[in-house]
C-alpha positions in Angstrom: 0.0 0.0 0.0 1.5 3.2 -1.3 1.0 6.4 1.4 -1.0 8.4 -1.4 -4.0 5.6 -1.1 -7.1 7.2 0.1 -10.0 4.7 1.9 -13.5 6.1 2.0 -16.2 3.9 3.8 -19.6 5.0 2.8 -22.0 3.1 5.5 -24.7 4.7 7.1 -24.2 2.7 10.1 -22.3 4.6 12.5 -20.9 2.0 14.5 -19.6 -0.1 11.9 -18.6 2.4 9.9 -16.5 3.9 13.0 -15.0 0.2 14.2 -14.1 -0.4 10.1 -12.1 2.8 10.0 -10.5 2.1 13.3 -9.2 -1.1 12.1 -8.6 0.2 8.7 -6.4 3.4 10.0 -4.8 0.5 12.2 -3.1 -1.1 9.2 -2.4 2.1 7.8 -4.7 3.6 5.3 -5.9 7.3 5.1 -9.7 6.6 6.0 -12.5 8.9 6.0 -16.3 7.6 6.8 -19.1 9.1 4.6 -22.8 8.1 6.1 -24.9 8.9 2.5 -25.1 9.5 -0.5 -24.6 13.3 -0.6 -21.3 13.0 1.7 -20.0 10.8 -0.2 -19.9 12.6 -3.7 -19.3 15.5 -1.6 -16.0 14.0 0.1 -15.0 12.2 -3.3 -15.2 15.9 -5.1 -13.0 17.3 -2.5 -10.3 14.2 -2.6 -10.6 11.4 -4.8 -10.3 7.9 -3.5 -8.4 5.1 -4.9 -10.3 2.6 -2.7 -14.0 2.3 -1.4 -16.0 -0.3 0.8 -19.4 0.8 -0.2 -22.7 -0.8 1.5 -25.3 -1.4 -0.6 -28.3 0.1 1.4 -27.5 3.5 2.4 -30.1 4.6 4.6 -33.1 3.3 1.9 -30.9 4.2 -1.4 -29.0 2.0 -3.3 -25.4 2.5 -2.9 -25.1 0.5 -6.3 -25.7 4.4 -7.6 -22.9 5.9 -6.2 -20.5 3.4 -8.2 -20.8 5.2 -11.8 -19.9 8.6 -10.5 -17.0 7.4 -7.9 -15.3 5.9 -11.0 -15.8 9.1 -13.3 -14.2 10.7 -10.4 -11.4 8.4 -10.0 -11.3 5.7 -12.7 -8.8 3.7 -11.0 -10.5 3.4 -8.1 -11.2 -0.3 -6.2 -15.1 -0.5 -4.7 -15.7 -3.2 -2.6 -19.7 -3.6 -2.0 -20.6 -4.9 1.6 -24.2 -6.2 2.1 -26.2 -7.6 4.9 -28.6 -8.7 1.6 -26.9 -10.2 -0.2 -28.4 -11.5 -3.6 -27.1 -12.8 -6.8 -28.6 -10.2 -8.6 -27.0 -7.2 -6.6 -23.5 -9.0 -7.0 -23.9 -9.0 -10.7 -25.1 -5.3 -11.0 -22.3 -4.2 -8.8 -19.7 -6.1 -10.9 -21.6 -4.8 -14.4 -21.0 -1.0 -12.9 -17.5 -1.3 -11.8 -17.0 -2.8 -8.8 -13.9 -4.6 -7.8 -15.7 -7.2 -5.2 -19.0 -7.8 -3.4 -18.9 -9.5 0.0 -21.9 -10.4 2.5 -22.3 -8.7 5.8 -20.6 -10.0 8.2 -17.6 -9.7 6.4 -14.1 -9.1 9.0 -11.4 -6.8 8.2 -9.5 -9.4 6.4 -11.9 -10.4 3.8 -12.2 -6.7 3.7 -8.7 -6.1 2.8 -8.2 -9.4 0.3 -11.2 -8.0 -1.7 -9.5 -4.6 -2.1 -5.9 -5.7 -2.6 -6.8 -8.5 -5.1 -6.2 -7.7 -8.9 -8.4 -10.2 -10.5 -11.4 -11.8 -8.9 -10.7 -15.4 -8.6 -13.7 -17.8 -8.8 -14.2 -20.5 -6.2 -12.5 -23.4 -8.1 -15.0 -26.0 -7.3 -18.8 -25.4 -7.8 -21.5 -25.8 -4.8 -23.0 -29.2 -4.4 -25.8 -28.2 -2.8 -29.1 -26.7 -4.3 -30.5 -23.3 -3.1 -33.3 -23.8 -1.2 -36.8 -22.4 -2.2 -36.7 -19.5 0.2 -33.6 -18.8 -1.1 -34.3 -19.4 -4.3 -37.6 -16.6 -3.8 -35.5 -14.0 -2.2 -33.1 -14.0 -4.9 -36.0 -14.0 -7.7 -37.2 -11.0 -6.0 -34.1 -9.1 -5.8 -33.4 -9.4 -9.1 -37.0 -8.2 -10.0 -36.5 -5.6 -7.5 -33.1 -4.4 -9.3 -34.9 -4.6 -12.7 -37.3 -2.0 -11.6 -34.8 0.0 -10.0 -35.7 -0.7 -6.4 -39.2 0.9 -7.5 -41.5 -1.5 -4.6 -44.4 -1.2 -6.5 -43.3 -1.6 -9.7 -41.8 -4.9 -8.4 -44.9 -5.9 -6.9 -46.8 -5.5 -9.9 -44.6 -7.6 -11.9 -44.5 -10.5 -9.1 -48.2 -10.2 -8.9 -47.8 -9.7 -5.3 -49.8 -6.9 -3.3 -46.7 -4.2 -2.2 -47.9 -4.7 1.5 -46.7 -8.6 1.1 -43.6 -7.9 -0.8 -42.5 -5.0 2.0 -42.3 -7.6 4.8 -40.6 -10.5 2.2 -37.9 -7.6 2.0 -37.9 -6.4 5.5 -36.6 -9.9 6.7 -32.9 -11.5 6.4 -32.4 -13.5 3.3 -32.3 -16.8 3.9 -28.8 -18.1 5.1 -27.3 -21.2 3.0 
C-alpha cells in the first residue's frame, strides 16, 4: 500500500462504519467515513479515492448508484460492496458497474482487505454441491425483479403479482442463510 492511497467507507451505520475505520487506520490507510449518498460525492469531489468499501443500502438508497460517478471521479478506483442482503442479482449489477468485489455482511477486516488488494477476482475453483433452497431461491428472484425496476416497490410488486404490503415484509426480513 502506497501512502497516497485514500479509503473512504460509505456506511450509514455509524458504528460499523467507525470500528471499520478504526481497524482500517490501524493497518495504515488514510480513511474517512461518509454516512450517504450526498457525503459521499461531496467528500470524493474534495479528494478522490483510490479505494472504497461501499454498502449497498444506504439509509433506503442503493449504494449501487454511487459506483458510476466514484469511478468518473477516479477511474482507478477499487469499490468493494458490503451487504447484509446479499443477492445474486445485486453482486452482478455491482460487478456490471464497476466494482472490484462484493462481499456479504458480516464480512471481518481481512476479507475486507483481500477484496481490495486482489487484482483479479478469482472464482471458487470448485462449484457448490448443494441446491438453493426455495426460500432462497424466492428471495433471490425477487431481488433481481426488484433491481430490474430500479428498487421501485411497486413496480416490483406489480410484476410479481404480489400486493406491495406482502412484498414490503418478504424484504424487510434477512435472506435466507445457505
Amino acid at each position: 500500500m502506497s501512502d497516497s492511497e485514500d479509503l473512504l467507507i460509505i456506511e450509514d451505520d455509524a458504528v460499523f462504519g467507525r470500528v471499520l475505520a478504526q481497524a482500517l487506520t490501524r493497518r495504515g490507510y488514510a480513511v474517512r467515513h461518509a454516512n450517504g449518498l450526498n457525503e459521499a460525492l461531496a467528500m470524493a469531489d474534495a479528494q478522490a479515492p483510490s479505494q472504497v468499501v461501499l454498502d449497498l443500502n444506504l439509509g433506503g438508497n442503493s449504494g449501487l448508484a454511487l459506483i458510476k460517478p466514484l469511478l468518473a471521479r477516479s477511474p482507478d478506483c477499487r469499490i468493494v460492496v458490503l451487504t447484509g442482503y446479499a443477492s445474486i442479482a445485486t453482486a452482478v449489477d455491482a460487478i456490471k458497474l464497476g466494482a472490484t468485489h462484493y462481499l456479504a455482511k458480516p464480512a471481518d477486516v481481512a476479507a475486507i482487505l483481500k477484496a481490495l488488494q486482489a487484482e483479479d477476482f478469482e472464482p471458487e475453483t470448485e462449484a457448490p454441491s448443494d441446491t438453493l433452497s426455495i426460500s432462497r431461491l424466492e428471495w433471490e428472484h425477487i431481488q433481481r425483479v426488484l433491481a430490474e425496476h430500479e428498487g421501485n416497490i411497486s413496480a416490483t410488486a406489480r410484476a410479481l403479482k404480489m400486493h406491495r404490503r406482502t412484498l414490503q415484509r418478504k424484504l424487510a426480513k434477512r435472506p435466507v442463510q445457505e
